[in-house]
C-alpha positions in Angstrom: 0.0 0.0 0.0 1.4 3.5 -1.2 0.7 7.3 0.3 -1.5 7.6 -2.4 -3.8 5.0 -1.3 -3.4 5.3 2.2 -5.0 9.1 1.6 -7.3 8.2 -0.8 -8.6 5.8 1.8 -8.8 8.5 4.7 -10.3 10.5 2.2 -13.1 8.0 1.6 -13.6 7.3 5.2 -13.6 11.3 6.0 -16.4 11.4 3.8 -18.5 8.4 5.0 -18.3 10.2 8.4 -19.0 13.4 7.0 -22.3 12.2 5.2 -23.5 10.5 8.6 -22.3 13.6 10.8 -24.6 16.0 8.4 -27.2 13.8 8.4 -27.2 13.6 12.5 -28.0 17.6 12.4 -31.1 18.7 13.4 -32.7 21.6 12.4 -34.5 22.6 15.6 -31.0 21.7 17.6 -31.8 18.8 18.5 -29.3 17.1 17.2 -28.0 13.6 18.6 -30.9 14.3 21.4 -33.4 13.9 18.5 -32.4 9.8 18.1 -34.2 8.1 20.8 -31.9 8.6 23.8 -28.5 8.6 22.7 -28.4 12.2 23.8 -27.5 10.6 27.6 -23.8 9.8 26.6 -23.7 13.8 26.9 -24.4 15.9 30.1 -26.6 17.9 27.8 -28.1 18.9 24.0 -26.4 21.6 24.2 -23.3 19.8 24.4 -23.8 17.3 22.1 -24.5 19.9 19.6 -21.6 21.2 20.2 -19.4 18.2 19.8 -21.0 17.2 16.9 -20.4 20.5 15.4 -17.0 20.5 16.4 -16.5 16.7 14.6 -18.3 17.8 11.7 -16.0 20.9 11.0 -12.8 19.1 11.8 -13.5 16.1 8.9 -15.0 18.8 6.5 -11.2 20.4 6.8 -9.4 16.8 6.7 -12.0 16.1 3.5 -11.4 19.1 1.6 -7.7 19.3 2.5 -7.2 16.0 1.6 -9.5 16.9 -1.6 -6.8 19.4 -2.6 -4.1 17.2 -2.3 -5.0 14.4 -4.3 -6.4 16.8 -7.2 -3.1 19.0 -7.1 -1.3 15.6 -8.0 1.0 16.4 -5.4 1.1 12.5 -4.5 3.4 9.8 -6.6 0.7 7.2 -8.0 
């Protein structure tokens, strides 16, 4: 397995994640609270909004960083 791979599969998996975190939003900020429960591994909504915003920004950076590095080429195939 090459660099090239090895980020193309982060890439991937950033993007899985991404999807999934985006989709876990709730308009009304609900959020995680909104899925029956879950919102318990949290001391609040309001913090579980908060980490899940804070996930969701960190992977959109690793995506799209990730996104310009294997476009630029930059990699050896």
């Amino acid at each position: 397995m090459n660099i090239s791979t090895f980020v193309q599969l982060i890439w991937l998996l950033s993007a899985i994640s991404l999807i999934i975190l985006v989709l876990l939003h709730s308009p009304k900020g609900d959020g995680i609270g909104g899925i029956g429960g879950q919102a318990q591994l949290f001391t609040s909504a309001k913090s579980a909004e908060t980490t899940l915003n804070r996930i969701t920004w960190a992977l959109t950076i690793i995506f799209m960083g990730l996104t310009v590095i294997l476009s630029a080429g930059w990699l050896a195939p």
